[in-house]
N, C-alpha and C positions, 0 to 999 in steps of 0.2 A: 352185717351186724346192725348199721342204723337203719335198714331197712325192715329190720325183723320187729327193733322196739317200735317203729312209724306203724307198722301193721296193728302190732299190740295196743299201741294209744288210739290207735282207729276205733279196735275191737272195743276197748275199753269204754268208751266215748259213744260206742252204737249203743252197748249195755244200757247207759247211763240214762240216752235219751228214753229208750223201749221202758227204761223203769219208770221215768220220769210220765211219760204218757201212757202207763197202765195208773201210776197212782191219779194222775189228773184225772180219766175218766171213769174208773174203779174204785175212788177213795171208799165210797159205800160197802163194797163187798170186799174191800179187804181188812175191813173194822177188825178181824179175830188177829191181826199180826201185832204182836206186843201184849194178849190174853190169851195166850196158849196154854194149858196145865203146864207146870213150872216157873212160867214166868212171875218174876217177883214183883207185886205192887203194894205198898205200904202208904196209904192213905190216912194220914191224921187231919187234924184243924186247921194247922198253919204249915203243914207241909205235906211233898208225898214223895215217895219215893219207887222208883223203877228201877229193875233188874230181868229186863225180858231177857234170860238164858235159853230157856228151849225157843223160842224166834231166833237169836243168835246164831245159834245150833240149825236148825235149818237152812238159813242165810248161806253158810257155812257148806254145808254139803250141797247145797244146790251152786255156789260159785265154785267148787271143789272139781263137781261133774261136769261145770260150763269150759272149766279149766282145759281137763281132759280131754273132754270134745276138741276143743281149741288146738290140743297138741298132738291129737289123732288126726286130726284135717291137715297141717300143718307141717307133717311128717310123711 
């Protein structure tokens, strides 16, 4: 059992970095995440307001799929 969570917090923690150095060296091309048709942005004078749902939604089914992966290797 604590060897499965140890695995899982590895897993989780490699994610993290891999994301963390795609946005370091990609922050340019990945400009379109948070302006995806859906995503809500409400821009006035002295405020603005964000509702990225379809970026969410993506996020979403791609950790979904990383999931499964994870639990078809694992299995």
């Amino acid at each position: 059992m604590n060897q499965d969570i140890g695995k899982l917090i590895i897993i989780i923690g490699f994610m993290v970095v891999i994301g963390g150095v795609a946005i370091y060296f990609f922050h340019d091309k990945l400009s379109w995440i948070g302006r995806l048709p859906g995503d809500i942005r409400i821009e006035k004078e002295n405020s603005r307001f964000y509702f990225p749902i379809t970026s969410m939604i993506l996020l979403s089914v791609l950790v979904n799929i990383l999931m499964r992966i994870y639990r078809y290797i694992m299995n």
